[in-house]
N, C-alpha and C positions, 0 to 999 in steps of 0.2 A: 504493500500500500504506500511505502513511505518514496520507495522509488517511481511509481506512478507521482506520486506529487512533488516529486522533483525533477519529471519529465516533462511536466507541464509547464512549470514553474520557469526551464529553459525555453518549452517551446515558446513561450511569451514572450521573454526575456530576445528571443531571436526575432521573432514578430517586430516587437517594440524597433529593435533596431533598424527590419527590415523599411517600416513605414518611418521612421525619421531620414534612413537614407533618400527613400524617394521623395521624402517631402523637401529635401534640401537639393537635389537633383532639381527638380520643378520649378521648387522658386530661383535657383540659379540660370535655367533658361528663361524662366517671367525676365528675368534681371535683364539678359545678354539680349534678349528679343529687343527690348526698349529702348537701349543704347542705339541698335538700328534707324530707329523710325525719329525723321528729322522734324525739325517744327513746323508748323502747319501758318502757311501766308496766307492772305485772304488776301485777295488781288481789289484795285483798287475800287471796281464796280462792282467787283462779287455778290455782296449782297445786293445789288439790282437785281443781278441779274437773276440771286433765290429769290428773291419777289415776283419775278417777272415769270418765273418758274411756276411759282404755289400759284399765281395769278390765273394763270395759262391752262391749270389742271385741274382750277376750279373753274373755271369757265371754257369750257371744252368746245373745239367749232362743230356746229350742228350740221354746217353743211359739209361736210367729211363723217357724219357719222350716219347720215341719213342717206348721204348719196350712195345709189347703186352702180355706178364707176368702177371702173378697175383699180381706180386709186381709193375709193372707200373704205372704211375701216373696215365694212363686214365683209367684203369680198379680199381683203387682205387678211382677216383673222380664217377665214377660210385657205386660204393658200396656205398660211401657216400650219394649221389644223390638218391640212390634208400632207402636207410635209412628214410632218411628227407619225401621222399616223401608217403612212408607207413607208417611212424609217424603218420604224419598228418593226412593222411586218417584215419587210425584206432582210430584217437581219434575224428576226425568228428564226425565218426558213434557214439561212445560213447557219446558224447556232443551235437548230437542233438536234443535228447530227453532230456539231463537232463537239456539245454537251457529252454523248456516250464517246467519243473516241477519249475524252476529257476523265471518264468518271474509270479508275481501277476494278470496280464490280463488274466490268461490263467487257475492259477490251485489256491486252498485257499490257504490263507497266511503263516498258519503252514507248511505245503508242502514247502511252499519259506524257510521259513525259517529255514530246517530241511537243503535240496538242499545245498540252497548257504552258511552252515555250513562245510559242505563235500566238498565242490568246493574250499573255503578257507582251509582248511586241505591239499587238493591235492596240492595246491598253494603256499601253506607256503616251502613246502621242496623242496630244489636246486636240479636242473636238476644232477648236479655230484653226491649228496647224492643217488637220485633216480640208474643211472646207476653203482654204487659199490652194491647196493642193489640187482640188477636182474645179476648183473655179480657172485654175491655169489648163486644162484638162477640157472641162466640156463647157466652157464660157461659164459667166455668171448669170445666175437663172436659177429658179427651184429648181432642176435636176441635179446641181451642185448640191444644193442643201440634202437633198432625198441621198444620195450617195455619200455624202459626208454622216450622217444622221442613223445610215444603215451600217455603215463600217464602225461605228463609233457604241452601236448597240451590240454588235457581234460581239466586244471584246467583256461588256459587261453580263447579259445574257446567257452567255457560255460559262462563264466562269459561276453564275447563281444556279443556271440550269444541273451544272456538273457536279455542284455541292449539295443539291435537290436530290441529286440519283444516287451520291453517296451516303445520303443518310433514308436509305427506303427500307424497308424489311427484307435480308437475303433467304429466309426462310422460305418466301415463295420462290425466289430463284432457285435456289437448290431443288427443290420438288419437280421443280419443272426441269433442270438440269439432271436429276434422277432418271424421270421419264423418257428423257433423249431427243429433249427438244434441243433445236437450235439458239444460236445468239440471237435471230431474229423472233421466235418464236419468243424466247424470254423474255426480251422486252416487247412485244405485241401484249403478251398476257401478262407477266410477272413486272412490270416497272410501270408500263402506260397507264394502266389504272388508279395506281398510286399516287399519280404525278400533274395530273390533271389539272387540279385547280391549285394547286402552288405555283404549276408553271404560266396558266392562266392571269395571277394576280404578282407576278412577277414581270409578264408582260405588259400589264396594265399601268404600275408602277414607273417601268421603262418609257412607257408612252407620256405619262404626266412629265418626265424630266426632257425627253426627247422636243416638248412641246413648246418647253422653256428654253432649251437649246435652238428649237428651231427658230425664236425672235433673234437667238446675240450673235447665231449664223448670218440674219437677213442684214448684220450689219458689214459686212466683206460682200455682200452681192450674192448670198446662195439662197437669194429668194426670201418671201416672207415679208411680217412686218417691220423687219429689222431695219431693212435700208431709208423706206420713207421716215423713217423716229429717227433716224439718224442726220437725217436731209433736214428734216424741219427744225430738229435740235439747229444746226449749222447754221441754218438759217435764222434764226431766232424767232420763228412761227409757232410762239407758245401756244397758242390754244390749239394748233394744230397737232402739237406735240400733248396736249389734256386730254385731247381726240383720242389717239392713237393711242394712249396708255389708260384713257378710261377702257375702251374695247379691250383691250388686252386683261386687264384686272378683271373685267367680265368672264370672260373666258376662262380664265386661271382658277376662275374661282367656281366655275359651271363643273370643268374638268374633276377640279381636286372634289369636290363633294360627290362625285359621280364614282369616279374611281374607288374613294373609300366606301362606299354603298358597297360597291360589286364586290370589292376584295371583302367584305364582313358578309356576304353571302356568301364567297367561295369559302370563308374559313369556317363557315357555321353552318351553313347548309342551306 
């Protein structure tokens, strides 16, 4: 008994130390972080121009919001919209075969680990790198944005979908692996069932950020409403720019309440 409570007594005693190391590790980076960051100017009209900003955003141009134009805000949150959402699709499809080359349950380990080499590759480079790349490639245009959007989902998709398949029951696999089925066979019945609405509300998730991506793409020219917010920023057509970002907040906010509806249906039933 006595050495049980002097086993404790160190594990604490180890504890204790372990969390004052880290707490002094942390605040020594808070430290070093802040020595970076220079003092902050305010340019001589600045505050104009936040005024002219809050101005603009509460007095939003109605005729930009109401016109049916190809320059309108609704026929622009729809190009974005449809951007985001063929992103994501098209990189589904890509990712969800390279999810099982990805997952060890499913294919040998060299295979894993050739897979989630290239998955990390796709993943290392920023979404803005990727869309200056296809805008030099296929002009600028939402087909930039739709290929930057779908390359840029492949990397994260793959790598959620591959961590989905590693943590599924292999008890059905095996039975089915008993009976002599194949690798295809095991995943038709043994994985896809299981997988369904995680992968579904994993996709849906991809879409709400895809969507957000697709406005700060539309500022490089890969379509969207990125470039006109960008334009009329430049120009200083504030209420044009309350316009464009009333629409936008709409939207963000139609999406995000949508999405979390479905994903609390996929996870409850």
């Amino acid at each position: 008994m006595i050495d049980k409570i002097n086993a404790m007594y160190e594990k604490k005693e180890t504890n204790r130390v372990s969390r004052t190391f880290w707490t002094l590790l942390v605040v020594a980076l808070l430290l070093w972080s802040a020595t970076t960051v220079g003092s902050v100017n305010v340019t001589k009209n600045g505050l104009e121009i936040a005024s002219n900003i809050i101005r603009g955003i509460f007095t939003p141009s109605t005729e930009l919001l109401f016109n049916w134009s190809e320059q309108s805000v609704g026929y622009l949150l729809l190009e974005t919209m449809a951007i985001a959402f063929l992103g994501t699709l098209v990189g589904a499809v890509f990712s969800f075969p390279l999810s099982f080359l990805a997952s060890s349950k499913v294919v040998p380990f060299p295979v894993v680990i050739v897979t989630r080499l290239v998955v990390i590759l796709i993943r290392t480079i920023p979404a803005f790198v990727y869309g200056l790349m296809f805008i030099r490639v296929t002009g600028p245009g939402p087909f930039a944005g739709l290929m930057t959007l779908s390359v840029t989902s492949i990397g994260m998709l793959t790598k959620l979908f591959s961590e989905t398949i590693d943590d599924i029951d292999t008890s059905i696999i095996e039975a089915l692996d008993a009976m002599g089925c194949n690798t295809f066979a095991k995943i038709r019945h043994g994985i896809l069932p299981q997988l369904w609405s995680s992968l579904l509300s994993t996709l849906i998730f991809r879409f709400d950020m895809n969507l957000r991506d697709a406005t700060t793409l539309g500022l490089v020219g890969a379509g969207g409403i990125g470039a006109p917010l960008i334009f009329a920023m430049s120009s200083y057509r504030w209420s044009e720019v309350g316009a464009l970002l009333l629409g936008l907040i709409v939207l963000i906010l139609i999406v995000e309440f949508s999405s979390s509806y479905i994903r609390k249906k996929l996870a409850h039933g």
